[in-house]
Residue, then its C-alpha position, 0 to 999 in steps of 0.5 A: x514511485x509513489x502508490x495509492x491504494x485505496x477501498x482497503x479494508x480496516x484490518x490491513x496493517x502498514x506490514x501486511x501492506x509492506x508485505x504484499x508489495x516486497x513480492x514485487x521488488x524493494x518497499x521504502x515504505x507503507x503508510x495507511x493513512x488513519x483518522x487524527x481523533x479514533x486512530x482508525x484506518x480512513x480506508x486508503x494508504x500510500x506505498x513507496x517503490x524507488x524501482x518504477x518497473x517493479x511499482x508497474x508490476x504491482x499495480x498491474x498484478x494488484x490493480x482491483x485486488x482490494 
């Protein structure tokens, strides 16, 4: 499953993000999304979980957290 994760903050890394999601089951992958020109983080990023149950839990025990 496919996660969007918005209203982050500019500090939050791709392996801060990875790491928050692991404590809920197997991250493929963790992409912030940056602006092309400043290299600076647009706010918002996409977490890929191949488990849909585990990609249920974190959106429902992270959901508003950011």
């Amino acid at each position: 499953m496919n996660i969007y994760i918005g209203n982050l903050s500019y500090s939050v890394t791709e392996d801060s993000l990875k790491a928050l999601f692991d404590e809920f089951g197997e991250v493929e992958s963790a992409k912030i999304i940056v602006d092309k020109f400043t290299g600076r983080s647009k706010g918002f990023a996409f977490v890929e979980m191949p488990s849909n149950s585990e990609a249920d839990q974190a959106i429902k025990a992270l959901n508003g957290k950011f």
